[in-house]
C-alpha positions, 0 to 999 in steps of 0.5 A: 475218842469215846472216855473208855477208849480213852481211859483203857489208853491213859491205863496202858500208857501208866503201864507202860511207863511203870515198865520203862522205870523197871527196865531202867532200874534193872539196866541201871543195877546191871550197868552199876554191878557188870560195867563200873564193877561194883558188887551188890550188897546183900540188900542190894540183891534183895531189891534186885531179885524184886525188880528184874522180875517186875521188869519181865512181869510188866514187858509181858502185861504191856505186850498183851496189855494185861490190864489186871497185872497190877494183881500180881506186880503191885506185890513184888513192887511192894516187897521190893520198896520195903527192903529198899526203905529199909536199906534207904533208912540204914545208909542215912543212919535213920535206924540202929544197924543191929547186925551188918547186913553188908558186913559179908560183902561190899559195904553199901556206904562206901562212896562208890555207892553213889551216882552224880557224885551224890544220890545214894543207890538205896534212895535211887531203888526207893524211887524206883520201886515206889514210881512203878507200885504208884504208876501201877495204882494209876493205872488200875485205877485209869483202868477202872478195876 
């Protein structure tokens, strides 16, 4: 196997895996709201309208192994973290809450907002957004362009 071969393969591989995190965090968010009831906050559906394109958007990048696809996914992944470090800061009491942004909906520090008992959705969206935007930085760069 030449190192181009291999590196164009590494690069695939990297795209891949940042498509499996936007899909499990895209069934998880579908899976919290439809399967154990629990209605998005408003942040909540920002992070959301981010990440279920990023999952379509990559699907279709693998598929054709579009390996250029971080031009146009890195972007959704990036506006998608920051309203999930956002939304991570305002649960841990990091910021000052000028205005409820859950104040019209559910509230996104009631204790349903968690899994395993302990790790809060805003941080468990955080992770996700920032495994796929580091893995699609990977692979640009796997992919040498």
């Amino acid at each position: 196997m030449t190192s181009g071969h291999r590196a164009d393969r590494n690069a695939w591989l990297m795209l891949a895996a940042a498509w499996v995190g936007a899909l499990l965090a895209s069934l998880g968010a579908l899976f919290v709201g439809e399967v154990m009831g629990q209605e998005p906050c408003v942040l909540c559906w920002f992070q959301r309208a981010f990440m279920f394109p990023l999952a379509i958007v990559l699907a279709v990048a693998v598929h054709v192994s579009d390996m250029r696809v971080w031009r146009y996914a890195l972007p959704l992944a990036g506006l998608g973290w920051a309203i999930a470090l956002y939304h991570s800061l305002l649960y841990l009491g990091l910021i000052a809450e000028p205005v409820r942004p859950c104040g019209a909906g559910p509230s996104c520090s009631s204790a349903h907002m968690v899994i395993f008992g302990a790790v809060p959705l805003p941080l468990v969206s955080l992770g996700a957004f920032t495994a796929v935007a580091v893995l699609l930085i990977l692979s640009r760069r796997s992919a040498n362009l």
